[in-house]
C-alpha positions as CSV (number, residue, x, y, z in Angstrom):
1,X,0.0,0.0,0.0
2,X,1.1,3.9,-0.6
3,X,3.1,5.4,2.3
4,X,3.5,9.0,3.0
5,X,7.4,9.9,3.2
6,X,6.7,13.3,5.4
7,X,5.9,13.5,8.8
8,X,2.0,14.2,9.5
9,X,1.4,17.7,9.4
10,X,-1.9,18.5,11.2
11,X,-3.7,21.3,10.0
12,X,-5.4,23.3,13.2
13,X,-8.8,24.5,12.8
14,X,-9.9,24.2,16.2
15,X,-7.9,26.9,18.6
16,X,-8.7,27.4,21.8
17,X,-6.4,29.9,23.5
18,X,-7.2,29.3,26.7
19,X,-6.8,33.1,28.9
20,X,-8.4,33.2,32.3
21,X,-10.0,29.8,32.0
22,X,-12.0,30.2,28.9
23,X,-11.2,30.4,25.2
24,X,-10.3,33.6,23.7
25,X,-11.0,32.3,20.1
26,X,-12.7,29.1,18.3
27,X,-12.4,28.9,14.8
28,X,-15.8,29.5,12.8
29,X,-14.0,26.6,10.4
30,X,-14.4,23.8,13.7
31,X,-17.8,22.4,13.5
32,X,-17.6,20.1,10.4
33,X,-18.5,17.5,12.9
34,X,-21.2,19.2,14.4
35,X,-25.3,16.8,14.6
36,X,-26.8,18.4,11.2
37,X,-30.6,18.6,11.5
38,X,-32.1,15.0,12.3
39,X,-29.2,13.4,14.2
40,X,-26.6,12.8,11.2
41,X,-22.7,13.7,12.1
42,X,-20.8,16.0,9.8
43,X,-17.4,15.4,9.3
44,X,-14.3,16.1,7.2
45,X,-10.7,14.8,7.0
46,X,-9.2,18.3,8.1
47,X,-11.4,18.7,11.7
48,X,-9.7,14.8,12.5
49,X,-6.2,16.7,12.4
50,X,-8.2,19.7,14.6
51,X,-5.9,20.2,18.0
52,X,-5.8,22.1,21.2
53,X,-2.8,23.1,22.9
54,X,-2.9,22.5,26.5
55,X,-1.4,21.0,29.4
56,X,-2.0,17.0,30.4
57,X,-3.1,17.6,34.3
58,X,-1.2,15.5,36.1
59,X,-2.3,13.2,39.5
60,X,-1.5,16.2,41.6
61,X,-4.5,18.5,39.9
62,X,-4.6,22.2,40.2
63,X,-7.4,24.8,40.2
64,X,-5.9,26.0,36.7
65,X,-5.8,22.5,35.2
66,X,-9.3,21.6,36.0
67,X,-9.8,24.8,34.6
68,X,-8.4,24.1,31.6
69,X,-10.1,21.0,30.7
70,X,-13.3,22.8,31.9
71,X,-12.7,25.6,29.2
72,X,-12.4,22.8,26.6
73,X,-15.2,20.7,26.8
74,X,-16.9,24.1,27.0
75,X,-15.5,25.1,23.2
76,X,-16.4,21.5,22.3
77,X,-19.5,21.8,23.0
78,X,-20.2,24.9,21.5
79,X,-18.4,23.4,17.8
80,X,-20.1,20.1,18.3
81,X,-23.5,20.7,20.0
82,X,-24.2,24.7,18.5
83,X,-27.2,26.2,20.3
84,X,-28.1,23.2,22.5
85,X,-27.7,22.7,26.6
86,X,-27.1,19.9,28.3
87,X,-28.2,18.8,31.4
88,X,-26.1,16.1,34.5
89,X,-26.8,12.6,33.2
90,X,-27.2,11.6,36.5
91,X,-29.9,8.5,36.5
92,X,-29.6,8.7,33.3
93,X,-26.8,7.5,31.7
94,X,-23.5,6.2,33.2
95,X,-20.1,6.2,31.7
96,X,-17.5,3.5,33.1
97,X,-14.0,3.5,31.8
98,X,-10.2,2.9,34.2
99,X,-9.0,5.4,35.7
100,X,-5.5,4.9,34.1
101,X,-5.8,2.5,31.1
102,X,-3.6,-0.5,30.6
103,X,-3.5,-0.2,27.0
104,X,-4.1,4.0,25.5
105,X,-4.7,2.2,22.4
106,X,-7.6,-0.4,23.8
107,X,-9.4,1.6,26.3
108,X,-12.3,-0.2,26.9
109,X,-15.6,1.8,28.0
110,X,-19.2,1.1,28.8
111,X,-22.4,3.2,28.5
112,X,-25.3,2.2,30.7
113,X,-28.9,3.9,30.0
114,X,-31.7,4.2,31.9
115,X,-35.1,3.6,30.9
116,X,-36.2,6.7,33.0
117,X,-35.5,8.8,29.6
118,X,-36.3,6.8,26.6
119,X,-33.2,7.8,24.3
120,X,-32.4,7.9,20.4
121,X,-28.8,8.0,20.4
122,X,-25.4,8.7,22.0
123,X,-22.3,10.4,21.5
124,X,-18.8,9.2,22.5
125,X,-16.6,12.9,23.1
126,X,-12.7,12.2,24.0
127,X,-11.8,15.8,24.5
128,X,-8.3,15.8,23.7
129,X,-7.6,13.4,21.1
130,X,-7.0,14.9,17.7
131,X,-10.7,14.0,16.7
132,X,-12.7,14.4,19.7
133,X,-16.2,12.6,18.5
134,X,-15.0,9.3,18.4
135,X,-18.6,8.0,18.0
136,X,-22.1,8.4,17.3
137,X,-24.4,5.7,18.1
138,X,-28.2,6.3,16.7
139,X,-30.6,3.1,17.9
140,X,-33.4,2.0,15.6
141,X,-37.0,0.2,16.9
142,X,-35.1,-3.2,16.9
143,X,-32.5,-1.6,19.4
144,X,-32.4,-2.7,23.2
145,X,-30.6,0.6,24.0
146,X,-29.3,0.0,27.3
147,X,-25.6,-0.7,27.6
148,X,-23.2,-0.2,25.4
149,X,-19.5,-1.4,24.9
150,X,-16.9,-0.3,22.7
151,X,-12.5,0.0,22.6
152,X,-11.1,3.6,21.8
153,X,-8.0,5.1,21.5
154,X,-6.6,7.9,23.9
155,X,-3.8,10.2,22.8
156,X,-3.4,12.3,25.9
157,X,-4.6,12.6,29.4
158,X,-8.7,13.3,29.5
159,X,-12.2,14.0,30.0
160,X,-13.9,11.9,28.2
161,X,-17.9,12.5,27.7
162,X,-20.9,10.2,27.0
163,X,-24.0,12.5,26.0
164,X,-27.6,10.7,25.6
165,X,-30.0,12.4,23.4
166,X,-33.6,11.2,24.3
167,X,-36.4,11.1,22.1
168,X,-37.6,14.6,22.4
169,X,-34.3,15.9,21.8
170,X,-32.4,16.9,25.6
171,X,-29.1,16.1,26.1
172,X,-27.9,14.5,29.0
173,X,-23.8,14.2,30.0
174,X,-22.3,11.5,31.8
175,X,-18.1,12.2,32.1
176,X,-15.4,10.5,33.1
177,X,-10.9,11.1,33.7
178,X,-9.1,9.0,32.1
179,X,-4.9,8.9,32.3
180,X,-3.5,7.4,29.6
181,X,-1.3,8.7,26.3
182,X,-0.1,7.5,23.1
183,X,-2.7,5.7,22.2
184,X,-4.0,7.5,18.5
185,X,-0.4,6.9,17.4
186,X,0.1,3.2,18.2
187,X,0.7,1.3,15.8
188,X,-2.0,-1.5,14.9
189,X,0.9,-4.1,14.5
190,X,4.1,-5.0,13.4
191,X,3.3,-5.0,10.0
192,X,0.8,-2.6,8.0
193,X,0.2,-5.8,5.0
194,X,-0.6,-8.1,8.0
195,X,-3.1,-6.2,9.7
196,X,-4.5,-5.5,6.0
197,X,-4.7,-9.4,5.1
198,X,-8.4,-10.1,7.0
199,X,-9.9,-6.8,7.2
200,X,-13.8,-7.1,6.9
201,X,-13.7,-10.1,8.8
202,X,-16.7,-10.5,11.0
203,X,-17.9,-12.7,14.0
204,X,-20.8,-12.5,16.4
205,X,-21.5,-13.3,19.7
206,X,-24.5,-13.7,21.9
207,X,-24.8,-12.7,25.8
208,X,-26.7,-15.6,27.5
209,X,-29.6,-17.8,26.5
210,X,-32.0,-17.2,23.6
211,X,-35.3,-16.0,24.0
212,X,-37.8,-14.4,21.6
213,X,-39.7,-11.2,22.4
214,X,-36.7,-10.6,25.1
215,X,-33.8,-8.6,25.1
216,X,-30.7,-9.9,24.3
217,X,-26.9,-8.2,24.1
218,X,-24.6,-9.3,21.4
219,X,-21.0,-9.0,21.2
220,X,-19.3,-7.9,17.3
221,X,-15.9,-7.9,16.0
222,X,-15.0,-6.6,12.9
223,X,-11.5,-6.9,11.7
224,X,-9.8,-3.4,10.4
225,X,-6.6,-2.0,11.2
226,X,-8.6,1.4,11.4
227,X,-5.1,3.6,10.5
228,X,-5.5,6.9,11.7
229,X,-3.0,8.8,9.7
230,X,-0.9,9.0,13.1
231,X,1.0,6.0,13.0
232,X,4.2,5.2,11.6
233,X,5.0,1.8,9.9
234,X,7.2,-0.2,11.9
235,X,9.3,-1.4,8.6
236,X,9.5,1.1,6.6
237,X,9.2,4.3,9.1
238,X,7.0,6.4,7.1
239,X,3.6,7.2,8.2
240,X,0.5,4.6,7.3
241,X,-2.2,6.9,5.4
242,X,-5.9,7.0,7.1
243,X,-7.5,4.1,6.6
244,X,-10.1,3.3,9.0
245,X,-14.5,2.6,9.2
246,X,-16.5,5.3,9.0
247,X,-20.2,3.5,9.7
248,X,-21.3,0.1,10.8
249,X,-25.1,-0.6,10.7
250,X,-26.8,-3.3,11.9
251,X,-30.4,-4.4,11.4
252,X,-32.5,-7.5,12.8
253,X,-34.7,-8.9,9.8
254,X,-34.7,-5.4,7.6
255,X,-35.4,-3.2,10.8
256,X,-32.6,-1.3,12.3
257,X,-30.5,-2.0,15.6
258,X,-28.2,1.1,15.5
259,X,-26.2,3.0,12.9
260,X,-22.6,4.3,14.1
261,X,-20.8,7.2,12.8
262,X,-16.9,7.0,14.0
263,X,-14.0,8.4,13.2
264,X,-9.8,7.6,14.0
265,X,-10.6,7.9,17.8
266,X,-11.7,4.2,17.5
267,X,-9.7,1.4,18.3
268,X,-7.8,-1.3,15.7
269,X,-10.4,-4.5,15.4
270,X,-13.8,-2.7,17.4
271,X,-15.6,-4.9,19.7
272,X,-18.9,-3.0,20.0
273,X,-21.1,-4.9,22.5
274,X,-25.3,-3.6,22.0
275,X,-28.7,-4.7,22.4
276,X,-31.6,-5.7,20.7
277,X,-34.7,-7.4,20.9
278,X,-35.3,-10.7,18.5
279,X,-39.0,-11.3,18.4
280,X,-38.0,-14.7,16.8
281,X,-35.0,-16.6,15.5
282,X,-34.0,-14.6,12.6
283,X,-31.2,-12.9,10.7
284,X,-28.9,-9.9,11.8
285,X,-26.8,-8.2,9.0
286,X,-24.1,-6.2,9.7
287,X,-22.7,-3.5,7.0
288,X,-19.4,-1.7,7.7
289,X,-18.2,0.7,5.3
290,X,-14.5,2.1,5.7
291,X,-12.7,5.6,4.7
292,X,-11.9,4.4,1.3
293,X,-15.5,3.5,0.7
294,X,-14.9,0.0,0.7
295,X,-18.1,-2.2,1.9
296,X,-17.9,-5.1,4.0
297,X,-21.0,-6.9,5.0
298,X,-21.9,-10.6,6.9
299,X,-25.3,-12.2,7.7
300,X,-25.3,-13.8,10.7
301,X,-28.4,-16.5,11.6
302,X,-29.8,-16.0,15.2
303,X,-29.4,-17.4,17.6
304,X,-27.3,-19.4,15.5
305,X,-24.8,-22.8,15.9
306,X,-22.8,-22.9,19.2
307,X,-23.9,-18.9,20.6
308,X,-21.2,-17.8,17.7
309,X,-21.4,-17.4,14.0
310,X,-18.9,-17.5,11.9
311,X,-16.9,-15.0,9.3
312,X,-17.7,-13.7,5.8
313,X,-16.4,-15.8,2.9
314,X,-15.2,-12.3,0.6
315,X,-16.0,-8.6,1.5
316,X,-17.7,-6.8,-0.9
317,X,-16.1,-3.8,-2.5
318,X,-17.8,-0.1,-3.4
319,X,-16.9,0.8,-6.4
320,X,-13.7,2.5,-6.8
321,X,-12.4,0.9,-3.3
């Protein structure tokens, strides 16, 4: 594959000068990511290289480093969520993530919603990676949309923010501190061919014991390097170009589960853990389209042999992929 022989040269649209604990400027240029009308994510190659400078707050946290991060999410919120307020997610929905990851490349997290607030969709905000919406999760009426699992990367030292929209359009926050660094520049393996050889590769896994009419939680894996433009190739040194999924839908006999906007902020090979409700033995179909517009879709049979099912025989290719 084509490697780029210059160091990655971000392009800053997002500046947030940060003078007595708020932002003196935000560029008009930083909300290509920002919910259009409806629910659908915006975005465009340049915001992903969007970048604040800052400092990491350290375990010993000071008055002007909380204030920092506060002043951030505030300018996030105002490019990503123009107009609208957003109330404690308290009861609501929970974010769950370590403290101080193991892995900055495989953080996992969980999202747990209440059925207090019936809601339509969440977003996944990791304030100071390079692209801070890392996710957009939007349930459809086969969706059991109550917990949620997915793997992210972290670049630098955190917030991170899980925001419920319910059905009649309030936002709710849930957010959470993580420590960890690196983690958008990892590499996704020792060699960028080998990571390449299975992409599209798909298995599915149910939670527990089939029943119809009930909820159950299934467990995907989809295999993609999901290159981030950050990383350098451990052969040849030069940096692997972006190359990662842009949307995964999946449906329960025609009627949607969820459709997921993401971006580079998600992890190499996601594991996305979600909920629906089967009213009998059926089919779920997964579609994952990629960066390059390359397609990639699997059928699985439900519940199917042995809790698991298996993986695609060939991927099938958008034009011009």
């Amino acid at each position: 594959m084509g490697t780029v022989k210059q160091p990655l040269l971000a392009t800053v649209l997002l500046t947030a000068t940060l003078v007595g604990g708020g932002p003196q400027a935000v560029a008009a240029s930083a909300s290509p990511h920002a919910p259009a009308p409806g629910g659908a994510v915006q975005t465009s190659a340049a915001f992903r290289t969007a970048s604040v400078t800052h400092p990491d707050p350290a375990d010993g946290d000071t008055d002007s480093e909380a204030a920092t991060r506060a002043s951030r999410w505030q300018a996030l919120q105002k490019a990503l969520f123009p107009g609208r307020s957003m109330d404690d997610g308290a009861g609501i929905v929970k974010l769950d993530a370590p403290p101080r990851a193991a892995d900055a490349a495989l953080v996992p997290i969980s999202i747990d919603l209440s059925t207090v607030k019936p809601v339509k969709g969440v977003y996944v905000v990791i304030d100071n990676n390079p692209a801070p919406l890392a996710a957009h999760f939007t349930f459809g009426p086969k969706a059991d949309p109550h917990t949620l699992k997915l793997r992210v990367r972290i670049d630098a030292y955190t917030n991170m923010h899980a925001i419920a929209e319910s059905q009649d359009g309030h936002l709710f926050v849930a957010t959470r501190f993580i420590k960890a660094s690196g983690g958008c520049s990892a590499p996704a393996g020792s060699d960028d061919a080998a990571a390449l050889a299975d992409m599209g590769r798909m298995k599915l896994h149910l939670v527990g014991d089939f029943a119809a009419g009930k909820p159950e939680q299934a467990v995907l894996m989809v295999r993609h390097p999901n290159f981030n433009g950050m990383q350098m190739n451990q052969i040849t040194r030069y940096y692997t170009p972006p190359h990662f999924i842009r949307t995964i839908d999946a449906t329960y006999e025609g009627g949607s589960i969820f459709h997921l906007d993401s971006d580079i902020s998600m992890s190499t090979d996601p594991v996305i853990t979600f909920g629906f409700v089967p009213q009998a033995k059926g089919q779920l179909k997964v579609v994952v389209r990629d960066s390059k517009d390359t397609t990639f879709d699997h059928t699985f049979e439900v519940p199917g042999p042995g809790r698991a099912a298996g993986t695609p025989e060939a991927a099938d290719k958008a034009p011009g992929a």
